[in-house]
C-alpha positions as CSV (number, residue, x, y, z in Angstrom):
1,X,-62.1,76.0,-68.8
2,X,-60.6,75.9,-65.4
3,X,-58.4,73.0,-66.9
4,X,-57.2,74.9,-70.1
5,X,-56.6,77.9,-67.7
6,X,-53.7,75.6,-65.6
7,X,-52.4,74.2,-69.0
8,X,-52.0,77.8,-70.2
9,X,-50.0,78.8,-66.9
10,X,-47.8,75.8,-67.4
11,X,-46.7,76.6,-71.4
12,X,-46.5,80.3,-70.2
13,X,-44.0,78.9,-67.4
14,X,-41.9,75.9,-69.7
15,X,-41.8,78.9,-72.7
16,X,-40.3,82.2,-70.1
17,X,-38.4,79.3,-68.2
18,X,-39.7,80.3,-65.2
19,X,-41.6,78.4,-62.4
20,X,-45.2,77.7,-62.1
21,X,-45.4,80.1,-58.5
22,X,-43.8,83.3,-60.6
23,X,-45.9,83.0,-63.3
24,X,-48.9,82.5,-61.2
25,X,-48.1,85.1,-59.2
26,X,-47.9,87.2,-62.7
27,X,-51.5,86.2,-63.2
28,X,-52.9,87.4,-59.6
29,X,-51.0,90.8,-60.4
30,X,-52.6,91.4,-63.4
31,X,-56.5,90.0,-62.7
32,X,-56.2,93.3,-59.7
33,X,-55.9,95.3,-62.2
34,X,-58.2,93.9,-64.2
35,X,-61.5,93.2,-62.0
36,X,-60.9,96.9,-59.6
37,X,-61.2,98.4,-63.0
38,X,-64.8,96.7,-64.1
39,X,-66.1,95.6,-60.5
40,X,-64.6,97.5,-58.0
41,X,-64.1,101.0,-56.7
42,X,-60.3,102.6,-58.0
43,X,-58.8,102.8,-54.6
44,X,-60.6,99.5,-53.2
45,X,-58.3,96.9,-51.8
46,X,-58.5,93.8,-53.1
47,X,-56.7,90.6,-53.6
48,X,-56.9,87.7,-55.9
49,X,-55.8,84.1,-55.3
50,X,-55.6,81.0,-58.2
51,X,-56.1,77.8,-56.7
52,X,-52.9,75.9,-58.1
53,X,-54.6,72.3,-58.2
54,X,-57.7,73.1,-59.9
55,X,-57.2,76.7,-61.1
56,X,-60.2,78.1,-59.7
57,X,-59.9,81.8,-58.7
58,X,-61.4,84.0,-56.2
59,X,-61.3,87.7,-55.1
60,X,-61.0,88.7,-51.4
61,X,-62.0,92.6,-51.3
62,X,-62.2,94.8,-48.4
63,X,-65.7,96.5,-47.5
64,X,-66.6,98.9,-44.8
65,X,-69.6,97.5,-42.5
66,X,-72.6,100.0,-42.5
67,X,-76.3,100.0,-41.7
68,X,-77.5,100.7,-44.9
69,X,-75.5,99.7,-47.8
70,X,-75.0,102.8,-50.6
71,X,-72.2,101.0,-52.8
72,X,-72.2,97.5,-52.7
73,X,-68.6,98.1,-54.4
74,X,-67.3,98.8,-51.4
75,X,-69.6,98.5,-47.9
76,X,-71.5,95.9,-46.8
77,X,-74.6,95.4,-44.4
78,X,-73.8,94.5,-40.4
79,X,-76.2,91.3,-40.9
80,X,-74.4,90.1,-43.7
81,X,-70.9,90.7,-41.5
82,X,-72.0,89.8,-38.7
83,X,-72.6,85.9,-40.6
84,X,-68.7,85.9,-41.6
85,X,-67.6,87.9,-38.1
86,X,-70.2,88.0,-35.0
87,X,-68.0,90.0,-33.2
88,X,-67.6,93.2,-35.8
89,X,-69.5,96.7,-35.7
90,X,-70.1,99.6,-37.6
91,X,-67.2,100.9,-39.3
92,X,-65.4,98.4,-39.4
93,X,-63.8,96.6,-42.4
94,X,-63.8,93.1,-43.2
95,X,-62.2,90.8,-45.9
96,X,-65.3,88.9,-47.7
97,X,-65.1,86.9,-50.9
98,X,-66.4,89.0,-54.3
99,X,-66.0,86.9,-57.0
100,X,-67.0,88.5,-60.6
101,X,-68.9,85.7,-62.4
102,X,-67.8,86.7,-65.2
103,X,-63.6,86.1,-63.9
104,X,-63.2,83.6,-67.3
105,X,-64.1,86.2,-69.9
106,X,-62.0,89.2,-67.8
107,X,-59.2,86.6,-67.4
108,X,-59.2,86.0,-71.4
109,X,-59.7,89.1,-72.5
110,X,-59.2,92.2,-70.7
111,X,-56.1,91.1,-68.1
112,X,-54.6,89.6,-71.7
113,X,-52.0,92.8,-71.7
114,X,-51.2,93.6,-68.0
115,X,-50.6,89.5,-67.9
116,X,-47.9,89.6,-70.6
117,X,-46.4,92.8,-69.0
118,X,-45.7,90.9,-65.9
119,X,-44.7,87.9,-67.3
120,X,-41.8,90.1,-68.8
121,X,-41.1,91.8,-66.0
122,X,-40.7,88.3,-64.4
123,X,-38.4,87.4,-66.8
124,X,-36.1,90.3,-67.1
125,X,-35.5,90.0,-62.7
126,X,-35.2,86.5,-63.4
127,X,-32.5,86.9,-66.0
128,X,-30.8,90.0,-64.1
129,X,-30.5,87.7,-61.1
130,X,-29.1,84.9,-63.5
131,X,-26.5,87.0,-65.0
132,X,-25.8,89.0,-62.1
133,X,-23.9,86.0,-60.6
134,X,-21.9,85.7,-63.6
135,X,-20.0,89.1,-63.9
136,X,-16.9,88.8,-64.7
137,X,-16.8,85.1,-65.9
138,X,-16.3,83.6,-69.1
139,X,-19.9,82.6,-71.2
140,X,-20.3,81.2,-74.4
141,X,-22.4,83.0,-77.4
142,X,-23.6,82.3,-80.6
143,X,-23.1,85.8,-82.7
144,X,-27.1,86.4,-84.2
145,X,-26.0,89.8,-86.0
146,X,-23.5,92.4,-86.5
147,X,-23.9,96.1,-86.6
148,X,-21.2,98.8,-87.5
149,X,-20.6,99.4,-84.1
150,X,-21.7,96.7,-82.1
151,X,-22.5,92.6,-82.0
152,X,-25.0,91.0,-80.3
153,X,-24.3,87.6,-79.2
154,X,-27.5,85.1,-78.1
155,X,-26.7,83.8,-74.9
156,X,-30.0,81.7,-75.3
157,X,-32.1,83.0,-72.5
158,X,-31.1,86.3,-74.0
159,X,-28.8,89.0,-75.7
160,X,-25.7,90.2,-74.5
161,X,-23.7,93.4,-76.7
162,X,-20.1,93.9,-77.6
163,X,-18.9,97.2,-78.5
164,X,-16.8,98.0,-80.9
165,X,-13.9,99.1,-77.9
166,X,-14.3,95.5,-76.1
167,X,-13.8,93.6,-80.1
168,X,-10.3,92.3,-80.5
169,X,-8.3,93.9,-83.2
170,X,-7.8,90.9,-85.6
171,X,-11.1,89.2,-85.0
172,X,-13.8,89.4,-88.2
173,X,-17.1,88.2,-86.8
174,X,-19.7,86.4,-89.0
175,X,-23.5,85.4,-87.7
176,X,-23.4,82.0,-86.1
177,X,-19.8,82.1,-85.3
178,X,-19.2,80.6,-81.6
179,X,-17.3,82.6,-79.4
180,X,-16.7,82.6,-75.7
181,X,-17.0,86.3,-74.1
182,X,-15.9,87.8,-70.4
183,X,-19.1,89.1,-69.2
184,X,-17.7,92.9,-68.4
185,X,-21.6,94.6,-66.6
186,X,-24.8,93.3,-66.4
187,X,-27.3,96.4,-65.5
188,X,-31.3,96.7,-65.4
189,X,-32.4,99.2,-68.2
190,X,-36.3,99.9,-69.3
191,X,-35.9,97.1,-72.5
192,X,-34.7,94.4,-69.7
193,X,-31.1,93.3,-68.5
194,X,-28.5,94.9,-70.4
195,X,-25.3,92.6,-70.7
196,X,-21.8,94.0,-71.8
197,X,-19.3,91.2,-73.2
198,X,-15.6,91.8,-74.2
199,X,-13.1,90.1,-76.2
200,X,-10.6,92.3,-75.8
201,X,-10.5,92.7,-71.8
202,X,-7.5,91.0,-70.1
203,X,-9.5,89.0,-67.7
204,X,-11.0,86.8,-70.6
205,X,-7.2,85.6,-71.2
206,X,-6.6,85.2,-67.6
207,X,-9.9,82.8,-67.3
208,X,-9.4,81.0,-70.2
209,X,-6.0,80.1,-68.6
210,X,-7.9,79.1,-65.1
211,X,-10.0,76.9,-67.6
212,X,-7.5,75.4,-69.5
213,X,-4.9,74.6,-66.6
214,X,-6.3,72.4,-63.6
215,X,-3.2,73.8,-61.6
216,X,-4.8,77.2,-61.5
217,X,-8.0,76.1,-60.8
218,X,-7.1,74.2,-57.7
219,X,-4.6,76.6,-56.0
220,X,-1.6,75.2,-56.8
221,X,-0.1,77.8,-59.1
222,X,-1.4,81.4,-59.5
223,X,-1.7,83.8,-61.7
224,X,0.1,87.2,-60.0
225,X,-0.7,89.9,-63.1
226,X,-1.9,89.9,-67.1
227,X,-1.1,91.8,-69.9
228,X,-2.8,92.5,-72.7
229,X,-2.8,93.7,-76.6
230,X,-5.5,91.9,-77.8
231,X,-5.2,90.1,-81.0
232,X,-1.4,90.5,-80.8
233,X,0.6,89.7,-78.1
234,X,0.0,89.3,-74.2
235,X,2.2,88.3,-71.7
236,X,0.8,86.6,-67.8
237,X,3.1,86.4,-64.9
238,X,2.6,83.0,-62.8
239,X,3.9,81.9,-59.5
240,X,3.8,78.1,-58.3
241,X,2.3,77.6,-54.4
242,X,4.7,74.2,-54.2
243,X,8.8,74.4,-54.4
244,X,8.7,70.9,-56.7
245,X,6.3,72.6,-59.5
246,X,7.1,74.3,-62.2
247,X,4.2,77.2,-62.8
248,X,5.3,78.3,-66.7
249,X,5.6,74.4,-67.5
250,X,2.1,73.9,-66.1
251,X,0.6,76.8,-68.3
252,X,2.7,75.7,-71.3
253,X,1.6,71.6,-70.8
254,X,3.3,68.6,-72.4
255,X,4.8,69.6,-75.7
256,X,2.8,72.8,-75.5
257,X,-0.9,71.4,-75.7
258,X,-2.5,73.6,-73.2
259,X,-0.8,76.9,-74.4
260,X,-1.9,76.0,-77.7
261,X,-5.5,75.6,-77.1
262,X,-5.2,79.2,-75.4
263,X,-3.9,80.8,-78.5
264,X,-6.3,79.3,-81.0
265,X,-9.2,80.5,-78.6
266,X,-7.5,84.0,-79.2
267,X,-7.3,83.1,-83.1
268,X,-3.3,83.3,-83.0
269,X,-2.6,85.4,-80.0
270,X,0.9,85.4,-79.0
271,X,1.0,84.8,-75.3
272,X,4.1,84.8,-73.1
273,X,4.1,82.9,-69.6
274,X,6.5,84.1,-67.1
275,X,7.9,83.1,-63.5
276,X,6.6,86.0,-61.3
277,X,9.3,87.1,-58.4
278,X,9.3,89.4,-55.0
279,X,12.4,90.6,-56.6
280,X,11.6,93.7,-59.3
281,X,14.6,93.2,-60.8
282,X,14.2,89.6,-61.9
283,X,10.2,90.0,-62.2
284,X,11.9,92.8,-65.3
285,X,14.3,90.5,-66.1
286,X,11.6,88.0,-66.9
287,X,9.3,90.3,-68.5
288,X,11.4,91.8,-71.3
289,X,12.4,88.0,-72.5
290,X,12.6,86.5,-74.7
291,X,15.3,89.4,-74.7
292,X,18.5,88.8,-72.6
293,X,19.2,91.4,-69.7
294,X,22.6,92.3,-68.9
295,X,21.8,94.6,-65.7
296,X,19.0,96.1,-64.4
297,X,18.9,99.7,-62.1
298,X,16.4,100.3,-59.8
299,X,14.7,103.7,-58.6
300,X,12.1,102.9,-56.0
301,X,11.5,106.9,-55.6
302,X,10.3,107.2,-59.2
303,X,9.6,103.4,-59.3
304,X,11.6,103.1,-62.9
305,X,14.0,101.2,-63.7
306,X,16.9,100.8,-66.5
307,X,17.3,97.7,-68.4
308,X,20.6,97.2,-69.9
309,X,20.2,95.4,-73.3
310,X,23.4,94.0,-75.2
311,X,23.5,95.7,-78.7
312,X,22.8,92.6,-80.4
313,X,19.3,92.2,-78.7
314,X,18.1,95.8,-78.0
315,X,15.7,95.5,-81.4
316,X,13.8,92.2,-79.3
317,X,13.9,93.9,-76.1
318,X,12.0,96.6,-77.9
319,X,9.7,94.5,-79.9
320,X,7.9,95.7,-82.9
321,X,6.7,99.1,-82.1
322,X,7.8,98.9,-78.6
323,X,5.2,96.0,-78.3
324,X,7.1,94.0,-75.9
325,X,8.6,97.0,-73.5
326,X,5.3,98.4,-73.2
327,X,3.8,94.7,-72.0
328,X,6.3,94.5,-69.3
329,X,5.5,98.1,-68.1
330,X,2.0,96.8,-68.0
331,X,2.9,93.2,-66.4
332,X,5.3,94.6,-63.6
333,X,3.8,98.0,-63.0
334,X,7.5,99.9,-63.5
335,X,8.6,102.4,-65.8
336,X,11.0,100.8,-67.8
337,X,14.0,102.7,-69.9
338,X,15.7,100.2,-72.4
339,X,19.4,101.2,-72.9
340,X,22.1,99.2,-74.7
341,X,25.3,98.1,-73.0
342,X,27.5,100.8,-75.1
343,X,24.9,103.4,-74.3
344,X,25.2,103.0,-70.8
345,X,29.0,102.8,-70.6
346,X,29.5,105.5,-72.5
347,X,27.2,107.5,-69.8
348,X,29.2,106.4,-67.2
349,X,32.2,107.2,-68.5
350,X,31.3,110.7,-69.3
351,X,30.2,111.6,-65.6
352,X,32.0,113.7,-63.8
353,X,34.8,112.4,-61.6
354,X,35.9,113.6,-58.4
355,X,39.2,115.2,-58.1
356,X,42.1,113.1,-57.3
357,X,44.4,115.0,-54.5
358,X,48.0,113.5,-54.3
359,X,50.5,114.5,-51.2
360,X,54.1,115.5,-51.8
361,X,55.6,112.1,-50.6
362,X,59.7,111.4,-50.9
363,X,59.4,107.4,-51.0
364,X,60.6,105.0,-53.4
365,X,57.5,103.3,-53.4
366,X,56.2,106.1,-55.7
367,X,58.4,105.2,-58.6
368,X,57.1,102.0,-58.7
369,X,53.2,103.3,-58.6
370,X,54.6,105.6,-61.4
371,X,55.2,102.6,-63.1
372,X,52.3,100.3,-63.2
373,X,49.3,101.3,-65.1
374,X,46.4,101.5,-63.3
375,X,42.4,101.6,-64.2
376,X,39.4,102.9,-62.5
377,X,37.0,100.7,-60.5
378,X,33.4,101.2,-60.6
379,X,31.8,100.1,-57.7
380,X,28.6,98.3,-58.4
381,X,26.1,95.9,-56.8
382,X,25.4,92.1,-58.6
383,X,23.3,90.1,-57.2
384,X,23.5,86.6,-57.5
385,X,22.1,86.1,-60.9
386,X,24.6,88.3,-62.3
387,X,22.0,91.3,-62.3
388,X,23.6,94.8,-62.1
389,X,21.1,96.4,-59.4
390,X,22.2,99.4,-58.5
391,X,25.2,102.2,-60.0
392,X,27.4,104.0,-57.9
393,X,30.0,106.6,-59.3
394,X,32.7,105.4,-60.1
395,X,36.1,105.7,-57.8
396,X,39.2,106.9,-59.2
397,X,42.3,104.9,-58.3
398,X,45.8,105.9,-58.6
399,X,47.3,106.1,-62.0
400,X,50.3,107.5,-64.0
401,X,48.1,110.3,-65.7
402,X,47.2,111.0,-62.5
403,X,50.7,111.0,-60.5
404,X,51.7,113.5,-63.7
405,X,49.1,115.9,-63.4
406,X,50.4,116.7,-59.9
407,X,52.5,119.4,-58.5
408,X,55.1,116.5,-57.3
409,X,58.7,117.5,-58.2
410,X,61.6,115.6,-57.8
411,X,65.4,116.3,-57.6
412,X,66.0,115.3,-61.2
413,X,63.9,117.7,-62.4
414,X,65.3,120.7,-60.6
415,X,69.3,119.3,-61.0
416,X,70.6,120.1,-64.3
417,X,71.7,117.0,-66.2
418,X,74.9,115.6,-65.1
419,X,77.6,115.4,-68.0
420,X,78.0,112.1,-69.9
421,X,81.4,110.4,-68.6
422,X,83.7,108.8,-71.3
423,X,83.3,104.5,-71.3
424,X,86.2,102.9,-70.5
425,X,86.9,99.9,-71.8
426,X,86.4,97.3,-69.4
427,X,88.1,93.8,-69.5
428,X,85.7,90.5,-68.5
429,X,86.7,89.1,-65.8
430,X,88.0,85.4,-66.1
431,X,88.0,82.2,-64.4
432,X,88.7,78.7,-64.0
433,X,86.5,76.7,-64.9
434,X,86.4,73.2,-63.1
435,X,89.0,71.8,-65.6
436,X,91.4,74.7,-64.7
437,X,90.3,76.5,-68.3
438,X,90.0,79.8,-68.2
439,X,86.8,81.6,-69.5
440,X,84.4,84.4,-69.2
441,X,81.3,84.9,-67.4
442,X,79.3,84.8,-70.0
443,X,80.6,81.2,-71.3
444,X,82.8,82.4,-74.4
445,X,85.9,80.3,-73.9
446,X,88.8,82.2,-74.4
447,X,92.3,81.2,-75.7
448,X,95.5,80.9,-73.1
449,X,97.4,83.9,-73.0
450,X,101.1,84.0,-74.7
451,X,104.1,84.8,-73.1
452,X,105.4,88.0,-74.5
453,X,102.3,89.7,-75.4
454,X,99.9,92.2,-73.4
455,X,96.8,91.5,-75.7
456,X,94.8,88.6,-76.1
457,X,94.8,86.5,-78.8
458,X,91.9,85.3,-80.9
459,X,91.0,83.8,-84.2
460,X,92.4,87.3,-86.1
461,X,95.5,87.6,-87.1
462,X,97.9,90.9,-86.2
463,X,100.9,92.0,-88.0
């Protein structure tokens, strides 16, 4: 018996997956309860110890020493202590072996229930401590049914539940379906460990990505922020630890490999990878691609920005239902305000512009500023990249509108107009030419003059 009692302790132990000490220590618990209910007093203390090579067990209780014994339950005679102890006396207690012969028959039949319950209870800390390690890492399920509001998912040892707010949007579940899950909580409830797995939650993308790309994994290039829509589109913002790498050509992989096996874990998630930068305005500039930015304004006080779009790609800046704005909101943590390039210089035209004050100034100079047309120059801030950063309001240079709108007046306009003098007919002047010709200035070659005659002579003839 004593060797079908160890062979039961080690099936109990290979079945619960727990070691031969816990489930052992299982058994002692529940043989207490057991033997203080039939052979001992309620309150007694009293222990019991299984002897793991041979499975022999024995119960150490603790008796009070008296003269004369009136519950052999719980006292014991001075002779028959002073044969384990010769140094003990009346009133006090001693530890002596009380064995029930009939421990075989208790062990099989009435500890049966209390065994069972701590075997559980073994298990369930067991698992607890398991999973407890394992929050917020990625584990793979096998889906063993669906409810309306809820999936479980075996995790082998045992069940973990997904919600209906951590599914993904586009994802139809079917029993047996293997899925990998971001273990969200793992808490201790009265059934056992309670696990909580998402599909939906950001991080699952974000260590799928660690997974997939050995760059991560070892340091070299990082993952700065995620953002998710699951099922849709998500975007993740990388940064590479070493000048001479390339952080979204790492995620992406040779001819796209290792972004691909990301999106058909997600089941056809779009997902953008983008450079991260100190800079906010080219971290937004990155975010809203694939859209192309023609400035960007910053407002640390309100920390918001606006993006100016060209007309011709404010629809992609947008996305569909403002999909892709909304992702960079999430991804750089600014409130973003999309504009188009006509939009924005039609605001800046219509602000107000400060007054222009001209002096009264008798120069010559100022008919030539009359002259030229001037504009107005707005004076802004571009970075490097050719990013418009921040607005200023625009300064108002000197121009002819301007120059008329003043009080200047000038000695023309207060002189009447002089009277128009009759032309006179003026002669060109002639010269010799190097031949001794003579001719006008402006080349015509004219013929000699007669003698006898005050007019010139040319091809007409006079009567």
């Amino acid at each position: 018996m004593k060797s079908d009692f160890l062979l039961a302790i080690t099936q109990l132990s290979a079945e619960k997956n727990l070691s031969k000490e816990v489930v052992l220590g299982a058994v002692e618990s529940a043989l207490v309860s057991a033997y203080r209910k039939d052979n001992f007093a309620p309150n007694q203390d009293i222990t019991v110890k299984i002897d793991p090579n041979n499975g022999r067990v024995l119960v150490w209780a603790k008796k009070m020493v008296v003269e004369i014994v009136s519950d052999p339950r719980s006292e014991i005679a001075l002779d028959e202590a002073k044969k384990i102890n010769k140094g003990i006396k009346v009133g006090e207690e001693l530890v002596v072996e009380s064995t029930p012969s009939n421990a075989g028959r208790i062990a099989a039949q009435t500890a049966k229930q209390v065994i069972l319950q701590r075997l559980h209870e073994a298990e369930h800390s067991a698992i607890y401590e398991e999973y407890a390690d394992k929050q917020g890492e990625v584990i793979a399920g096998v889906v063993r049914r669906i409810e309306p509001k809820q999936v479980f998912i075996d995790l082998g040892r045992t069940e973990a539940i997904m919600p209906s707010n951590e599914q993904s949007a586009n994802e139809r579940y079917r029993v047996g379906q293997r899925l990998k899950v971001y273990l969200v909580e793992v808490a201790q409830s009265a059934r056992g460990p309670l696990l909580i797995v998402s599909r939906s939650h950001p991080n699952l993308l974000r260590r799928i990505i660690e997974i997939e790309v050995p760059e991560i994994y070892n340091g070299t290039v990082e993952i700065k922020s995620v953002a998710r829509e699951a099922g849709y589109r998500s975007k993740v913002g990388v940064i590479a630890r070493q000048e001479s790498i390339d952080a979204v050509g790492c995620c992406v992989g040779l001819r796209g490999i290792r972004i691909q096996n990301i999106v058909n874990e997600l089941n056809g998630e779009k997902i953008d990878i983008v450079n991260w930068s100190a800079d906010p305005a080219k971290f937004i500039t990155n975010a809203i691609s694939p859209a192309q930015v023609a400035g960007v304004c910053l407002n640390e006080k309100d920390n918001s920005a606006v993006v100016i779009i060209p007309d011709k790609q404010l629809s992609l800046a947008i996305g569909k239902e403002g999909q892709n704005v909304r992702l960079a909101v999430k991804l750089t943590g600014w409130r973003i305000d999309i504009k188009s390039e006509s939009s924005f210089l039609e605001e800046e035209k219509a602000k107000p512009k400060p007054a222009l004050v001209v002096e009264e100034v008798v120069s010559p100079v100022i008919e030539e500023i009359i002259a030229e047309e001037t504009h107005e120059i707005s004076q802004v801030t571009v970075s490097t990249q050719g990013i418009l950063e921040v607005p200023v309001e625009p300064v108002a240079v000197i121009s002819r509108r301007a120059i008329r709108k003043t009080e200047i007046r000038f000695a023309e306009d207060i002189l009447p107009p002089a009277e128009p003098k009759p032309m006179a007919k003026t002669q060109k002047k002639k010269k010799k030419d190097v031949h001794g010709k003579v001719s006008a200035e402006d080349g015509i070659k004219l013929k000699k003059k007669k003698r006898g005659y005050n007019t010139f002579q040319d091809d007409e003839e006079y009567f």
